[in-house]
C-alpha positions in Angstrom: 54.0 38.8 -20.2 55.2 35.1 -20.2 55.5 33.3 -23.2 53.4 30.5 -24.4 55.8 27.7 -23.9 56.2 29.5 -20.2 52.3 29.2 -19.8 52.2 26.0 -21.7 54.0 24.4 -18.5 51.1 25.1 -16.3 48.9 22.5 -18.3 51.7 19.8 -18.4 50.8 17.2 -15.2 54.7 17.1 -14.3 57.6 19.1 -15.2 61.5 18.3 -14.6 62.8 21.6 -12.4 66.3 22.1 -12.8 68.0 24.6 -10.3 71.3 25.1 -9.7 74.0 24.5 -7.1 77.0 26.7 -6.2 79.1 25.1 -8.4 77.0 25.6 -11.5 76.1 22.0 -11.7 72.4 21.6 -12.6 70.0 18.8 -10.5 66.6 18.3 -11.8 63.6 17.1 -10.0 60.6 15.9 -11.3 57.1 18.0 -10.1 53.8 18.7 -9.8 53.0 22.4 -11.5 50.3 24.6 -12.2 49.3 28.3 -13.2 48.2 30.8 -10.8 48.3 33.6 -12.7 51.7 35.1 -15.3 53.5 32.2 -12.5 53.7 28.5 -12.2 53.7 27.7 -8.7 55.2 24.2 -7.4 54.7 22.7 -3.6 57.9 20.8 -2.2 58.9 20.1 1.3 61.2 23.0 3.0 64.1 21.1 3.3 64.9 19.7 0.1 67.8 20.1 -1.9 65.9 22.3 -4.8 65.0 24.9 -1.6 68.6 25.3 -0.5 70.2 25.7 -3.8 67.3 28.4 -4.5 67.9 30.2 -1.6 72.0 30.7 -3.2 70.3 30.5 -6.5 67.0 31.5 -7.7 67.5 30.6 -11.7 65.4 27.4 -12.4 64.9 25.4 -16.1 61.6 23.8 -16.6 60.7 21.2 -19.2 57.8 18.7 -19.3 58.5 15.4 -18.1 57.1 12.3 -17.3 56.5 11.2 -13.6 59.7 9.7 -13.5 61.7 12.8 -14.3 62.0 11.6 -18.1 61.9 14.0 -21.0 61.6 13.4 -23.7 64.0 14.4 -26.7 63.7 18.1 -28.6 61.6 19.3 -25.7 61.9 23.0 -25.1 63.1 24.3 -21.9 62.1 27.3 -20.5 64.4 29.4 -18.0 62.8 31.1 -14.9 63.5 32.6 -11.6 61.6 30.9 -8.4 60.5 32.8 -5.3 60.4 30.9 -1.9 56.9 31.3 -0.6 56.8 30.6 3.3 54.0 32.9 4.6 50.9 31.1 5.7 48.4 33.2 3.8 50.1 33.2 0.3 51.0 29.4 1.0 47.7 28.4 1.7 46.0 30.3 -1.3 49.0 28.7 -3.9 48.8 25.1 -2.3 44.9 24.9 -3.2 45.3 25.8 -6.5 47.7 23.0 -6.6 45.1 21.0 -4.6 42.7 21.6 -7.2 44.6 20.9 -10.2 45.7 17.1 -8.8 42.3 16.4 -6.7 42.5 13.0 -5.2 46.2 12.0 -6.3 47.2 15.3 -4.0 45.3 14.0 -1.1 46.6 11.1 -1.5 50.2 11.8 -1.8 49.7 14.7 1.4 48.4 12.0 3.5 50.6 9.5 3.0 53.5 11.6 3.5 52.4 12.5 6.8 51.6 8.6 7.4 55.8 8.5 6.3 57.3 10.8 8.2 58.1 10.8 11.4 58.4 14.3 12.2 56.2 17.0 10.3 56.9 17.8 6.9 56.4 22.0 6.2 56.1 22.7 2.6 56.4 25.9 0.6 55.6 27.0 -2.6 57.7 27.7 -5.4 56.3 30.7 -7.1 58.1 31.1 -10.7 58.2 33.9 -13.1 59.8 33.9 -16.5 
C-alpha cells in the first residue's frame, strides 16, 4: 500500500525525478506525473538520460517541483523503483491517463515535439512503485 506522500505525488502538476547514474551521482529532471492506480506513471522520450540510468538503475526520488525543476525547501521526498514500460498496449493505456490529466497543454507539447524533431521521438512510460 503506498503511503500518502507516495499518492500525494500523483495530484502535484510536476515532480523533480531524481535517478541515479553508475557512479551514485543523482540527476534530477523535472516531470509531468500522475496516478494510475498504487503507481505514478511518467511519459519521457526513450532515449533520455533518466531511461538509460534506469535501465543500470531502477531506484528513483520524487519530490514536487515547480516547472522549472525548482523545489521548494523542507519538501518531502519520496524513494521509488521505476519500471520501463515499452509494450504498445500497456503504453498506450498509461500515456492517456497522462493525456487526460494535462488535456490541452499535452497536445500541445506532443505536437510540437514532433514539429521539433527531425526524426520520430518514441516515448515510454515510467511506471513507479514505492
Amino acid at each position: 500500500m503506498p503511503s500518502d506522500a507516495f499518492t500525494a505525488l500523483g495530484r502535484e502538476k510536476f515532480v523533480s525525478l531524481t535517478t541515479f547514474r553508475r557512479s551514485g551521482d543523482a540527476v534530477s529532471t523535472p516531470v509531468w506525473i500522475a496516478q494510475d492506480g498504487d503507481a505514478l506513471v511518467v511519459t519521457t522520450a526513450e532515449q533520455t538520460g533518466k531511461v538509460k540510468r534506469l535501465r543500470n538503475d531502477p531506484r528513483v526520488q520524487l519530490r514536487p517541483c515547480a516547472r522549472t525543476g525548482r523545489v521548494r525547501d523542507y519538501t518531502i521526498t519520496v524513494s521509488g523503483r521505476a519500471e520501463i514500460v515499452t509494450d504498445d498496449e500497456n503504453r498506450s493505456r498509461l500515456t492517456e491517463v497522462i493525456r487526460r490529466k494535462y488535456g490541452l497543454e499535452f497536445l500541445v507539447v506532443m505536437t510540437l515535439e514532433r514539429v521539433m524533431r527531425s526524426s520520430p521521438t518514441r516515448r515510454v512510460i515510467l511506471r513507479i512503485t514505492p
